[in-house]
N, CA, C and O atoms as CSV, one atom per row, in Angstrom:
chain,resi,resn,atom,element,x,y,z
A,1,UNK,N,N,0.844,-1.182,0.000
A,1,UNK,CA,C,0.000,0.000,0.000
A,1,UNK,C,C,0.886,1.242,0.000
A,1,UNK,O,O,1.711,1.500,0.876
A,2,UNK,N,N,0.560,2.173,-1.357
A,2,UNK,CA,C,1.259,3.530,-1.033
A,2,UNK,C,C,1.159,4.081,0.043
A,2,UNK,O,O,0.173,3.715,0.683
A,3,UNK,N,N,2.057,5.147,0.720
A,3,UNK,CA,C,1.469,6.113,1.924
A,3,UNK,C,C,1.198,7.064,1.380
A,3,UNK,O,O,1.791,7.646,0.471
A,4,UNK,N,N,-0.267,7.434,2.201
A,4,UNK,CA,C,-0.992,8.573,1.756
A,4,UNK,C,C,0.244,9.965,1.937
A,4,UNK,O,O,1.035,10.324,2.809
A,5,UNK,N,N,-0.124,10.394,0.686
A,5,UNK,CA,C,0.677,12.035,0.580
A,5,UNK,C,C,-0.093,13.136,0.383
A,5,UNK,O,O,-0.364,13.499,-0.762
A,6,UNK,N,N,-0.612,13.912,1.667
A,6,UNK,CA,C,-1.172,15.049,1.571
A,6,UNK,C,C,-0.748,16.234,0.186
A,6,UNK,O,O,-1.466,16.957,-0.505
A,7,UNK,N,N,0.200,16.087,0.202
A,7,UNK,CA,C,0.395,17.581,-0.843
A,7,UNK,C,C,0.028,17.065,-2.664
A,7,UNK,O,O,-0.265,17.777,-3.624
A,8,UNK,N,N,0.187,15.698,-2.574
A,8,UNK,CA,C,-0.598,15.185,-3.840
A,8,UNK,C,C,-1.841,15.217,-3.961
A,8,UNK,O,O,-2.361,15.105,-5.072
A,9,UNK,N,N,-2.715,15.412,-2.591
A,9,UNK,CA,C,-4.430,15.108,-2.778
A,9,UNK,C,C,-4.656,16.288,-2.460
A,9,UNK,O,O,-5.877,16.436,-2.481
A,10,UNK,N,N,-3.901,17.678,-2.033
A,10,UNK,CA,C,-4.117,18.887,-2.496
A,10,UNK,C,C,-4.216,19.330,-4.070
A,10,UNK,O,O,-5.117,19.936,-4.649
A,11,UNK,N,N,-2.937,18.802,-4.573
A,11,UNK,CA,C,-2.979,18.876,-5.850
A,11,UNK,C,C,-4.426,18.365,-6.840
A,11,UNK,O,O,-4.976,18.933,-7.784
A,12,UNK,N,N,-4.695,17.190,-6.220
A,12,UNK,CA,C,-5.889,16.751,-6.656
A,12,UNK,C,C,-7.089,17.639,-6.809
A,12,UNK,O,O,-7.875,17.725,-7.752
A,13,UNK,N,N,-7.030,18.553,-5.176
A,13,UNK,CA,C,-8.232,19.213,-5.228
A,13,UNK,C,C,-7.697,20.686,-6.073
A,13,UNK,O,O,-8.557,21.453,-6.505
A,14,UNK,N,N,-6.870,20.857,-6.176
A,14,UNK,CA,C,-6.483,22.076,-7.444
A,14,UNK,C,C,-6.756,21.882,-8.009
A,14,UNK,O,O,-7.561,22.744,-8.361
A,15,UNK,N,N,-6.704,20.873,-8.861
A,15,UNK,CA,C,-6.810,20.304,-10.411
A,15,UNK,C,C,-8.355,20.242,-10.319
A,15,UNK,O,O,-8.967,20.784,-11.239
A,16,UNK,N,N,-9.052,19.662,-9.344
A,16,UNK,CA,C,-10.737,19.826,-9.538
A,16,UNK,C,C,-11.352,21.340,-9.504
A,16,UNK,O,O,-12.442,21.615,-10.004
A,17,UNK,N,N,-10.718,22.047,-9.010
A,17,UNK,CA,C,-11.138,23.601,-8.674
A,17,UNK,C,C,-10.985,24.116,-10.230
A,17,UNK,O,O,-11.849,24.800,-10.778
A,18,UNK,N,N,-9.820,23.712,-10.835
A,18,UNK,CA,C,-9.258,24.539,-11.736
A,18,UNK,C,C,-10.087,23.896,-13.238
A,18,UNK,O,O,-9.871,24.436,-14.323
A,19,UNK,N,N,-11.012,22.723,-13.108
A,19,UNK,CA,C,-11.330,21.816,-13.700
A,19,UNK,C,C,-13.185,22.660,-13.891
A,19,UNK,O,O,-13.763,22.791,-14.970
A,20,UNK,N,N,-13.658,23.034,-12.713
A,20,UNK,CA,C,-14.778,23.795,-12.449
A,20,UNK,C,C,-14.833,24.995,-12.838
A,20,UNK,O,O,-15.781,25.427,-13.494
A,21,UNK,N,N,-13.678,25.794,-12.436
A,21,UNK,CA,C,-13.521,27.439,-12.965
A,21,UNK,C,C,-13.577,27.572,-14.800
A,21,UNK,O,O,-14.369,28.132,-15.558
A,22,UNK,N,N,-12.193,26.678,-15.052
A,22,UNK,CA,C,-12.567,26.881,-16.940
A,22,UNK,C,C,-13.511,26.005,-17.153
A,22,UNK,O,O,-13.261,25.805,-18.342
A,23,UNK,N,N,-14.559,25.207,-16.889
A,23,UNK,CA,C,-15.728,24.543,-17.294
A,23,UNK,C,C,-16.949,26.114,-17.703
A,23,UNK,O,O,-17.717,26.659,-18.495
A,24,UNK,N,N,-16.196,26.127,-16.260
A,24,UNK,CA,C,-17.499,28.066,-16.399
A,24,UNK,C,C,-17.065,28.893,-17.336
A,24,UNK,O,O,-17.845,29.728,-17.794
A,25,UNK,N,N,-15.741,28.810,-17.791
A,25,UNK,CA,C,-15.359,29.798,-18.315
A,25,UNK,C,C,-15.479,29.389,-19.921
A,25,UNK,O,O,-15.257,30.173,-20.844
A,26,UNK,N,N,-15.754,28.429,-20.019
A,26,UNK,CA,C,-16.407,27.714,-21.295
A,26,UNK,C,C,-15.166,26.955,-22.091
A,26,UNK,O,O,-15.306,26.473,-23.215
A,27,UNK,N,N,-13.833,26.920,-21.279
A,27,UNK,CA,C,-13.090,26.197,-21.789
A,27,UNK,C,C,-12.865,24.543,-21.558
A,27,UNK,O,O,-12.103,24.085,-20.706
A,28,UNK,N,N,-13.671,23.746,-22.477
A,28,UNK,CA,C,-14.137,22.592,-22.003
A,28,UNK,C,C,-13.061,21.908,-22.049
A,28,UNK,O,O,-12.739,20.976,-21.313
A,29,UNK,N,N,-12.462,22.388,-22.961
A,29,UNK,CA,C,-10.735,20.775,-23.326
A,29,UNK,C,C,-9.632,20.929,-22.331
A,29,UNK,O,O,-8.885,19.975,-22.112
A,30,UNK,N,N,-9.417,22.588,-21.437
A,30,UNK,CA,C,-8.859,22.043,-20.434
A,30,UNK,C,C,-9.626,21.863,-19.194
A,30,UNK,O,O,-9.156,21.533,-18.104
A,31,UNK,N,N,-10.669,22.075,-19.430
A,31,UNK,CA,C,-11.428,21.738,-17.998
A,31,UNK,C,C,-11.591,19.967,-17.506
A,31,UNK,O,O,-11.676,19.400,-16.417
A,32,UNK,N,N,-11.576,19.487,-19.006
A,32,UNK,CA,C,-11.682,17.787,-18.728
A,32,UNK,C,C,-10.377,17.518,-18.864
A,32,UNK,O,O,-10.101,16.355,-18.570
A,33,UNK,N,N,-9.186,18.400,-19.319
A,33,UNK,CA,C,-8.029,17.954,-18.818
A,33,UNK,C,C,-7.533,18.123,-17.165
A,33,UNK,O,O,-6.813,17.403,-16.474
A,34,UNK,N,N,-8.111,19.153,-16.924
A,34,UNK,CA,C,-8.096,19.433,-15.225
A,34,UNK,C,C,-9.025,18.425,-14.432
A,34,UNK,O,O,-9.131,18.722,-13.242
A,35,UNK,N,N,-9.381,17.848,-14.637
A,35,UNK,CA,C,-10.627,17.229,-13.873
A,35,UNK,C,C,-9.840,15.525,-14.084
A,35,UNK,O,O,-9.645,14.754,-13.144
A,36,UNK,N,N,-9.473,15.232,-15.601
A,36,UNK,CA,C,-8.541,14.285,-15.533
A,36,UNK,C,C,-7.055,13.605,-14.654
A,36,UNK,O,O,-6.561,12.533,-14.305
A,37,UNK,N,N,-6.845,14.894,-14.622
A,37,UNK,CA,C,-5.698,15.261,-13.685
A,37,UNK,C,C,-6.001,15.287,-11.677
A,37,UNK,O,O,-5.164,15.022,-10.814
A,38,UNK,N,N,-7.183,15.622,-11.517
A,38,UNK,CA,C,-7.431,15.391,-10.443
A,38,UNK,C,C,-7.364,14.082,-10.225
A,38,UNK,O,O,-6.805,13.600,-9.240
A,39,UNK,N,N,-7.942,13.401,-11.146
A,39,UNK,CA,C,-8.521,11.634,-10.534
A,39,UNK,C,C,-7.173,10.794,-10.835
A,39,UNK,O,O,-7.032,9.649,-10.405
A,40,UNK,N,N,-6.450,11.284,-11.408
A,40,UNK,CA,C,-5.103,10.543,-11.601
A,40,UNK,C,C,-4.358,10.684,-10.330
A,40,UNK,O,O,-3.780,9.779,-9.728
A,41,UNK,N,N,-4.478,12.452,-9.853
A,41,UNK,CA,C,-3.779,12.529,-8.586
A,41,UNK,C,C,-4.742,11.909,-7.443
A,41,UNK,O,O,-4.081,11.248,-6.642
A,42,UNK,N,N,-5.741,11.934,-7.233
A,42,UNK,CA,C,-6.662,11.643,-6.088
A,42,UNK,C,C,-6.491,10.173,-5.473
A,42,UNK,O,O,-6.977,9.164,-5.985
A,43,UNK,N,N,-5.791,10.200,-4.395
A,43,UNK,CA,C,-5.816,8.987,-3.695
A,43,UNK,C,C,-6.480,8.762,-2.989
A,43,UNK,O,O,-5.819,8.182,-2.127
A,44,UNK,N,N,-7.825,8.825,-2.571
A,44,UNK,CA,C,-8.535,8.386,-1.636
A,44,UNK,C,C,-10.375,7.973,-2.259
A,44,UNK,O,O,-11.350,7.517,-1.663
A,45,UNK,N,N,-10.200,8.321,-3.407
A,45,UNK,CA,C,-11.530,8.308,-4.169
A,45,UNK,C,C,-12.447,9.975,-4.208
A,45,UNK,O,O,-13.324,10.303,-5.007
A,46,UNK,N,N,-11.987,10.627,-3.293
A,46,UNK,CA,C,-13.031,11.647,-3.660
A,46,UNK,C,C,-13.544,11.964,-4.876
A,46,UNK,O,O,-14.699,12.294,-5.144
A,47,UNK,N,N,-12.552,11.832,-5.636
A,47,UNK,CA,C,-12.679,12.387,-7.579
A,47,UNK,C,C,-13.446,11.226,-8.269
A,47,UNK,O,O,-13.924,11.524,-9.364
A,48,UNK,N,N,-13.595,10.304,-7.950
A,48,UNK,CA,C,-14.352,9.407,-8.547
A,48,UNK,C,C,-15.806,9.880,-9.134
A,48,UNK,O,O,-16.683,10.211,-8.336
A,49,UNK,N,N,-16.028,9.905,-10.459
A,49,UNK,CA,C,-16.770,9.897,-11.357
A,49,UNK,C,C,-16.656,11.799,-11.995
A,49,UNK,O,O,-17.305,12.331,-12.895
A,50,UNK,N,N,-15.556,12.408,-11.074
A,50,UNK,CA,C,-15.632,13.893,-11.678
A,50,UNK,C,C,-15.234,14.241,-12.960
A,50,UNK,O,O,-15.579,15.234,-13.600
A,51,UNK,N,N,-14.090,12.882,-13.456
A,51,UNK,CA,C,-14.390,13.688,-15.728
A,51,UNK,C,C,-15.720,13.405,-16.076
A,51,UNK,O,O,-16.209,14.352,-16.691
A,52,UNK,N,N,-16.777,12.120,-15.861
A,52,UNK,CA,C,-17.743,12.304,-16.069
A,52,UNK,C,C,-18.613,13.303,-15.877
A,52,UNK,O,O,-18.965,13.905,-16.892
A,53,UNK,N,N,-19.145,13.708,-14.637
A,53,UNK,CA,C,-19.765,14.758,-14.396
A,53,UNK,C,C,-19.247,15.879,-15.186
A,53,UNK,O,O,-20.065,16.309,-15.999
A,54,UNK,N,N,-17.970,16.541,-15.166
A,54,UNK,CA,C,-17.327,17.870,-16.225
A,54,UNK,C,C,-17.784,17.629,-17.117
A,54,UNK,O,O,-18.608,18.442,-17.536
A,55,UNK,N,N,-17.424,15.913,-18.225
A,55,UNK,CA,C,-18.237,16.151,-19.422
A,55,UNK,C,C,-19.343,16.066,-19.539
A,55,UNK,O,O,-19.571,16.406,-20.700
A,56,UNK,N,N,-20.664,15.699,-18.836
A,56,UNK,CA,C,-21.659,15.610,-18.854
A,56,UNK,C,C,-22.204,17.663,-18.943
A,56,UNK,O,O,-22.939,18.171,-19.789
A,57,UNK,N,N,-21.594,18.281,-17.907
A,57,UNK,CA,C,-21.733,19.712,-17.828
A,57,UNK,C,C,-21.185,20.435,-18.775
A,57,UNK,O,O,-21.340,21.653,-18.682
A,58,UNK,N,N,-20.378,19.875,-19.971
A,58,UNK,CA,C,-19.486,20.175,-20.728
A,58,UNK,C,C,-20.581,19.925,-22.124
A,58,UNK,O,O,-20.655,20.636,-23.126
A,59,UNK,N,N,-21.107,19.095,-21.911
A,59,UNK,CA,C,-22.031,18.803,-23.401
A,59,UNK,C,C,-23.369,19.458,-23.170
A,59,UNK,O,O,-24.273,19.322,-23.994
A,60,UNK,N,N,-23.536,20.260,-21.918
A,60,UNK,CA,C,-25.052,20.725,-21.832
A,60,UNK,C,C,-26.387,20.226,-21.120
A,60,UNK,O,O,-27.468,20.802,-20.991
A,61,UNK,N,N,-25.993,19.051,-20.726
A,61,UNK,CA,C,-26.773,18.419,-19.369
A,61,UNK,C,C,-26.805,18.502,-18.387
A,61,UNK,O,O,-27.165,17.576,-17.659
A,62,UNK,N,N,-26.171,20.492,-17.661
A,62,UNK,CA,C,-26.446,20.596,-16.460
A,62,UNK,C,C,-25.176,20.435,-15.722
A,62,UNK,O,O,-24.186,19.831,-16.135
A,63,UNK,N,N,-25.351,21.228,-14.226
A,63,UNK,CA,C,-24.407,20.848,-13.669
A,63,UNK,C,C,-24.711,20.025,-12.487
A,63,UNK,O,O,-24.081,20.116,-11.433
A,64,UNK,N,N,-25.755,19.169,-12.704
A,64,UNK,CA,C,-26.196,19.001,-11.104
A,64,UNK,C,C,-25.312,17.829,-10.739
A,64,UNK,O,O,-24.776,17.734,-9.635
A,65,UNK,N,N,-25.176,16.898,-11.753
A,65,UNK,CA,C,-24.588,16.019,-11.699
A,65,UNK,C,C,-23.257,15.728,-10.835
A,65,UNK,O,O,-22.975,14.762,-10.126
A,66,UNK,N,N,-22.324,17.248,-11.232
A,66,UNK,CA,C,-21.495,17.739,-10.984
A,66,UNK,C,C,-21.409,18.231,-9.685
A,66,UNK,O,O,-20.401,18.030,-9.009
A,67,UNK,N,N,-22.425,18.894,-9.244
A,67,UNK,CA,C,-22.543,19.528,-7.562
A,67,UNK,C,C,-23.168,17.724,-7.022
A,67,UNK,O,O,-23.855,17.564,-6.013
A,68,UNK,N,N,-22.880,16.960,-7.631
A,68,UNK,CA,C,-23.443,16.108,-6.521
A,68,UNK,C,C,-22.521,15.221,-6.310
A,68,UNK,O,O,-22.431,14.728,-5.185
A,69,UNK,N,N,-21.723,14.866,-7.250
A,69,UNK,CA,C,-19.694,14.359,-7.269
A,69,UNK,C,C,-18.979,14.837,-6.428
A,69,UNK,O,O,-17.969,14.201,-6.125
A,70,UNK,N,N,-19.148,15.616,-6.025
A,70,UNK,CA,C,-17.973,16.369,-5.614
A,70,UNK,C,C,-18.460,16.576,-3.987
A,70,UNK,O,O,-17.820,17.202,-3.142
A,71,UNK,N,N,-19.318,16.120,-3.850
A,71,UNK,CA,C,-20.102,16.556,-2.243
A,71,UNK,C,C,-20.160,17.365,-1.585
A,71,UNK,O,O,-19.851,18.415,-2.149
A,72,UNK,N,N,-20.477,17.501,-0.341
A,72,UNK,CA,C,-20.227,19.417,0.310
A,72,UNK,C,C,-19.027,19.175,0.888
A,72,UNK,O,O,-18.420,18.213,1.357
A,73,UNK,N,N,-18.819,20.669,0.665
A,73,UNK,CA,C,-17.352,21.132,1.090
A,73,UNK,C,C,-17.468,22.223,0.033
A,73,UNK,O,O,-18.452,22.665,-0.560
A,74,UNK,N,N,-16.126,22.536,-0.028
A,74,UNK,CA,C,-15.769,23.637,-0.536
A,74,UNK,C,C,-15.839,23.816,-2.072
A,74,UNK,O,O,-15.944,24.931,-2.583
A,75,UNK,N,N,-15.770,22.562,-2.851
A,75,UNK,CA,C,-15.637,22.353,-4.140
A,75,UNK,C,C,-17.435,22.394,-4.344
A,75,UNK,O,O,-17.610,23.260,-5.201
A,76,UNK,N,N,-18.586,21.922,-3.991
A,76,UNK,CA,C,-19.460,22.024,-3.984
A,76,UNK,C,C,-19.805,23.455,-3.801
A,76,UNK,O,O,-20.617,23.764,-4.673
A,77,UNK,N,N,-19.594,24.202,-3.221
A,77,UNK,CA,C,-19.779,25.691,-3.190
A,77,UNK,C,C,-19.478,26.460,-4.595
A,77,UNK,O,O,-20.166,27.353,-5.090
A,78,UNK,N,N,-18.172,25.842,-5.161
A,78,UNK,CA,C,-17.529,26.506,-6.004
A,78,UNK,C,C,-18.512,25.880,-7.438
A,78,UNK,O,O,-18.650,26.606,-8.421
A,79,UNK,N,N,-18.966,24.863,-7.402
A,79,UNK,CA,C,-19.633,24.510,-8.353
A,79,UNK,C,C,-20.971,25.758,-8.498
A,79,UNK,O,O,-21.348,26.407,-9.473
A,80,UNK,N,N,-21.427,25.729,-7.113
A,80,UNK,CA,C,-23.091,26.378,-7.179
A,80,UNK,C,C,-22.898,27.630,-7.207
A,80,UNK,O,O,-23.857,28.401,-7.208
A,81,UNK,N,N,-21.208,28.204,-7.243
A,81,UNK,CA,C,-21.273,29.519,-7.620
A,81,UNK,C,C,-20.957,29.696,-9.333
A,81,UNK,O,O,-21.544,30.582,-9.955
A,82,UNK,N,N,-20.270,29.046,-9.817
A,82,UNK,CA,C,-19.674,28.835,-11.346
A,82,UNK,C,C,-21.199,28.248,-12.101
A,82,UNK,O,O,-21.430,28.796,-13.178
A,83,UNK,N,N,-22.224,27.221,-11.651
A,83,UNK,CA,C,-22.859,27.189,-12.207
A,83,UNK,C,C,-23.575,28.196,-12.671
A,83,UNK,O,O,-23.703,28.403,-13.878
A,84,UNK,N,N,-24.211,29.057,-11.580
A,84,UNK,CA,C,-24.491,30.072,-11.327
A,84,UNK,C,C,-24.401,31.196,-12.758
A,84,UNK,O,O,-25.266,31.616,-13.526
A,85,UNK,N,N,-23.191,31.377,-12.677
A,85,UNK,CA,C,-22.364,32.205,-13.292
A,85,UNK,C,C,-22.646,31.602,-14.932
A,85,UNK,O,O,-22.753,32.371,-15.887
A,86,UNK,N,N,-22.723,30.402,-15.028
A,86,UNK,CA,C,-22.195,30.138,-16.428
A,86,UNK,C,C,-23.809,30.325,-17.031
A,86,UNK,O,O,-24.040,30.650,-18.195
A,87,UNK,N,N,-24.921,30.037,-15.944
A,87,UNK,CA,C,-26.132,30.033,-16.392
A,87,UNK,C,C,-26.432,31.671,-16.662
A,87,UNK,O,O,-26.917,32.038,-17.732
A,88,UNK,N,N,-26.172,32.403,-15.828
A,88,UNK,CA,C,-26.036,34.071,-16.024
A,88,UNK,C,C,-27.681,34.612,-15.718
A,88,UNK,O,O,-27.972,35.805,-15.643
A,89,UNK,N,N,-28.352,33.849,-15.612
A,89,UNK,CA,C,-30.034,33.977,-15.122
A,89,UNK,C,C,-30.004,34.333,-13.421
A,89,UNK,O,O,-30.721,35.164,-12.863
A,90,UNK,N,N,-29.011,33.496,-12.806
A,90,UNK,CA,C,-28.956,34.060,-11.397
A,90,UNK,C,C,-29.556,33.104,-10.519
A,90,UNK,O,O,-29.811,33.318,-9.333
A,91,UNK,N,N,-29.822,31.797,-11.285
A,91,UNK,CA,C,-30.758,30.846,-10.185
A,91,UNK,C,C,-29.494,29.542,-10.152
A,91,UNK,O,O,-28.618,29.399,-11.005
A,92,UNK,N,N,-29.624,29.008,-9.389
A,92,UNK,CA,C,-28.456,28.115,-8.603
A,92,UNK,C,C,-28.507,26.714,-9.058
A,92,UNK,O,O,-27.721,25.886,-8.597
């Protein structure tokens, strides 16, 4: 069994943050490269199923999928504010 390495499953959660921000920002090819990059770094499973969810939010089916991957915490916030944002109507 590897030993868990905190500063890699930080990295993980960068790469998901940074994976959410250009999703909003409508840059889809690195956003599923960022989101790829999380689950490669993610050792503990949190990232599990998050390139799906990006591309699912990436082709136009919403982000709920996405705020529901990622669970509460902080990355869940960041989703329901970027969704937010990308919808531009103002409803969550």
């Amino acid at each position: 069994m590897t030993e868990f390495d905190g500063q890699q499953q930080r990295r993980a959660l960068t790469a998901a943050e940074q994976a959410i921000k250009t999703l909003a920002g409508g840059d889809t090819a690195k956003a599923m490269t960022a989101a790829a990059r999380a689950t490669e770094l993610d050792q503990i499973g949190a990232y599990a199923g998050f390139p799906e969810a990006v591309a699912a939010a990436a082709r136009g089916e919403g982000w709920d999928a996405l705020f529901d991957v990622v669970g509460p915490g902080p990355l869940q916030a960041l989703v329901a504010e970027r969704r937010t944002d990308a919808r531009g109507d103002g409803s969550p």
